[in-house]
Rosetta silent file (secondary structure, phi, psi, omega in degrees, C-alpha in Angstrom):
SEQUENCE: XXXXXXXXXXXXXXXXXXXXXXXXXXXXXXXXXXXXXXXXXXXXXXXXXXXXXXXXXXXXXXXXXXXXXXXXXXXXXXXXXXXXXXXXXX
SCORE:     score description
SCORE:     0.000 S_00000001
   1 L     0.000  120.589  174.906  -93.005   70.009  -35.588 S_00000001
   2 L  -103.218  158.532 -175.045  -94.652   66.560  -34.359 S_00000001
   3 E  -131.917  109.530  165.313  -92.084   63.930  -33.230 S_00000001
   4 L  -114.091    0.467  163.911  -94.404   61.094  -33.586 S_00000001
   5 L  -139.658  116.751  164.985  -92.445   57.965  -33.118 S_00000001
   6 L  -141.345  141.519  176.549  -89.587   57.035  -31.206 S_00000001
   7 E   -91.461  120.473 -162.045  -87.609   54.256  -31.350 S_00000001
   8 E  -111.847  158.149  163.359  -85.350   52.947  -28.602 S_00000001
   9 E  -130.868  137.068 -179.916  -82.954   50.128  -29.411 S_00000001
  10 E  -106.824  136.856 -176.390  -81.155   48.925  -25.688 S_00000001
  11 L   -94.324  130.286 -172.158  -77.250   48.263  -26.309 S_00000001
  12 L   -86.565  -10.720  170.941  -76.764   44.815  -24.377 S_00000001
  13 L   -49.026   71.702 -152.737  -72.995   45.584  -23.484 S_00000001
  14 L   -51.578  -27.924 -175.874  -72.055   46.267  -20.012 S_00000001
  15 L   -93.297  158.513 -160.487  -68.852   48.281  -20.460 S_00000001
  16 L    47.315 -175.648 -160.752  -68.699   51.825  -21.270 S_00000001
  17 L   -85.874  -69.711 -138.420  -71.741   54.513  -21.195 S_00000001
  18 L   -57.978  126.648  172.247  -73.708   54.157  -24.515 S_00000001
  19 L  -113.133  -25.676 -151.352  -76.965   52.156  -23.277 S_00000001
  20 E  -159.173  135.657  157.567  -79.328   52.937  -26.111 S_00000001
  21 E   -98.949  173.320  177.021  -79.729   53.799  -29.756 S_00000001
  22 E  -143.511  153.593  155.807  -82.966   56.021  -30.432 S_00000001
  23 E  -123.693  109.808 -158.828  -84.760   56.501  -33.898 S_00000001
  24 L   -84.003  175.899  153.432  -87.056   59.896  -34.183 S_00000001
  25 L  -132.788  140.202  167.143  -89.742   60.237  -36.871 S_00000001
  26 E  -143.468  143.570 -146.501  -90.561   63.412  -37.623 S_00000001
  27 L    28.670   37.885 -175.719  -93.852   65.178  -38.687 S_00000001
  28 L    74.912    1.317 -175.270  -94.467   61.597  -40.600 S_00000001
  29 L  -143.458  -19.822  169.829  -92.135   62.033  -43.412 S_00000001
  30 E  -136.985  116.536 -178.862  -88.848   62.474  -42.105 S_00000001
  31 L   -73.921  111.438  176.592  -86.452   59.944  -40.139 S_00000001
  32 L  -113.667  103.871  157.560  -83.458   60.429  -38.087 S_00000001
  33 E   -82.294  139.869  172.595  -81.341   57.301  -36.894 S_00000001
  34 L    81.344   75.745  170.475  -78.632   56.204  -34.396 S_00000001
  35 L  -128.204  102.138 -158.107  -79.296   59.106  -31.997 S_00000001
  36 L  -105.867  132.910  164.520  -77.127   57.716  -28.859 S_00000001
  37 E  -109.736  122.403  170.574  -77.979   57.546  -25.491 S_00000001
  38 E   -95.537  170.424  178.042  -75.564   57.704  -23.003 S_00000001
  39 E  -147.769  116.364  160.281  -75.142   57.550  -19.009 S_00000001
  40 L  -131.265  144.011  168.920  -72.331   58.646  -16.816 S_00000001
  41 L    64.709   37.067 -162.623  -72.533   59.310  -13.297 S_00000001
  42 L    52.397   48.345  162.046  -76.381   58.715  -13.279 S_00000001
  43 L  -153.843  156.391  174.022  -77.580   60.782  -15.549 S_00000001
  44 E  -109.386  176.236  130.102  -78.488   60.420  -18.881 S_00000001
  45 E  -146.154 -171.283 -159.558  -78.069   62.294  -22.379 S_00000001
  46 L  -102.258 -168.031  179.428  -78.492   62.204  -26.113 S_00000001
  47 L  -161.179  109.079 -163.973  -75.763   62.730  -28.763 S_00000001
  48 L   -73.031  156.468  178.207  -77.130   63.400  -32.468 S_00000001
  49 L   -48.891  162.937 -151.752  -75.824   61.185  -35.432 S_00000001
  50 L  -162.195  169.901 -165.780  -72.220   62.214  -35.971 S_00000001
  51 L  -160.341  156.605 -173.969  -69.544   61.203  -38.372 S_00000001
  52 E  -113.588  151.372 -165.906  -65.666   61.267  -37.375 S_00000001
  53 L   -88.804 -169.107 -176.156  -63.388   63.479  -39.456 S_00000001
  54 L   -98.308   -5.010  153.147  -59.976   62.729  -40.708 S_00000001
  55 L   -94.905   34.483  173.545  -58.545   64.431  -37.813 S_00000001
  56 L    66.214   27.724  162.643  -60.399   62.547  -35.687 S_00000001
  57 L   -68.839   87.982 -157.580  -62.671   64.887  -34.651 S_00000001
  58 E   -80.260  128.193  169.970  -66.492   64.200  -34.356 S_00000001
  59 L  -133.419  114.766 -168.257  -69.515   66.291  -36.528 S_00000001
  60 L   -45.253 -179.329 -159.055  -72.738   65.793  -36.043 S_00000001
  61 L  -134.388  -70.858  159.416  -74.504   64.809  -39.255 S_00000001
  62 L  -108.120  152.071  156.065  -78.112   66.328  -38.306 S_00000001
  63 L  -169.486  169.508 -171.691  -78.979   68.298  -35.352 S_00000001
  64 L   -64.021  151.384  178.679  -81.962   70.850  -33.632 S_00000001
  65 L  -103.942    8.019  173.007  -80.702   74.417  -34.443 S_00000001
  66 L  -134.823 -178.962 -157.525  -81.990   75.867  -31.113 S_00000001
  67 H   -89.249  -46.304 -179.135  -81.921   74.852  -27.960 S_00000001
  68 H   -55.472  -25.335 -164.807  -86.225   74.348  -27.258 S_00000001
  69 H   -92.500  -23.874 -161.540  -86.297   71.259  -30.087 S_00000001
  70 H  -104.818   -6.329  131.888  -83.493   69.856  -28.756 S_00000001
  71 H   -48.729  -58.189 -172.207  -84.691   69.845  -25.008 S_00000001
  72 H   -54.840  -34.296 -144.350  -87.902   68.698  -26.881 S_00000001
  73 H   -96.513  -69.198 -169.894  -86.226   66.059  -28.608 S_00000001
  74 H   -57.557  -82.567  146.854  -83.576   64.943  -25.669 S_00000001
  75 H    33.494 -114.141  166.000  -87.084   65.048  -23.616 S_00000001
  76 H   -50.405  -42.586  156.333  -89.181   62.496  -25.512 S_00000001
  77 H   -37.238  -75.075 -124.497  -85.934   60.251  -26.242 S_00000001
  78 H   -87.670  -77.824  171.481  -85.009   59.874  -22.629 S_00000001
  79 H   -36.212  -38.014  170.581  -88.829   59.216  -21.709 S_00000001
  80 H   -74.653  -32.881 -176.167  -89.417   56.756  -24.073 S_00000001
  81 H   -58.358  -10.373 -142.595  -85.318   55.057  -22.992 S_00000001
  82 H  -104.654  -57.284  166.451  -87.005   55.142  -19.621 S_00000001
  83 H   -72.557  -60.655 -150.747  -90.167   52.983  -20.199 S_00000001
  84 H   -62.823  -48.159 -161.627  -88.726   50.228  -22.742 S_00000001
  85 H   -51.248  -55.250 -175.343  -85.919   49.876  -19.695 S_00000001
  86 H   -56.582  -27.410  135.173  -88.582   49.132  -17.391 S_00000001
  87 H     9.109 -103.489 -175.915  -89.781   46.881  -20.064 S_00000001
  88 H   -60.137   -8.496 -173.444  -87.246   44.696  -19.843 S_00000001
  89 L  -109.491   14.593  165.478  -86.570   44.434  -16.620 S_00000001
  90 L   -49.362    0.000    0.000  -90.457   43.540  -16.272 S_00000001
């Protein structure tokens, strides 16, 4: 599996944790959007696209089914949220 593009979008809001949206590509043919990065307490993580149930309950919509892609995944997301922030504050 190549993850050959990712896309950071920076959330401009100051209140609450979500800082970033992310968009993956993967192996050139298939896209996964709105993959949110959050930060509490100095640290960061991801959270895969998700959909909220009728009891109000959240389920992701895609996610990795083992733990290496999704260290792989969280990984290159984070690294790329890491450089556009320095980006901007260039």
């Amino acid at each position: 599996m190549e993850i050959g593009d990712v896309r950071i979008r920076l959330v401009q809001r100051a209140e609450g944790i979500l800082r970033a949206v992310a968009s993956i590509t993967i192996d050139g043919c298939f896209v996964v959007h709105d993959i949110k990065i959050f930060e509490r307490d100095g640290e960061c993580f991801i959270a895969m696209p998700s959909r909220k149930t009728p009891d109000g309950e959240y389920k992701d919509i895609a996610h990795p089914i083992n733990t290496e892609t999704r260290e792989r995944i969280r990984d290159l997301i984070l690294r790329q949220y890491e450089t556009v922030k320095a980006e901007q504050a260039e």
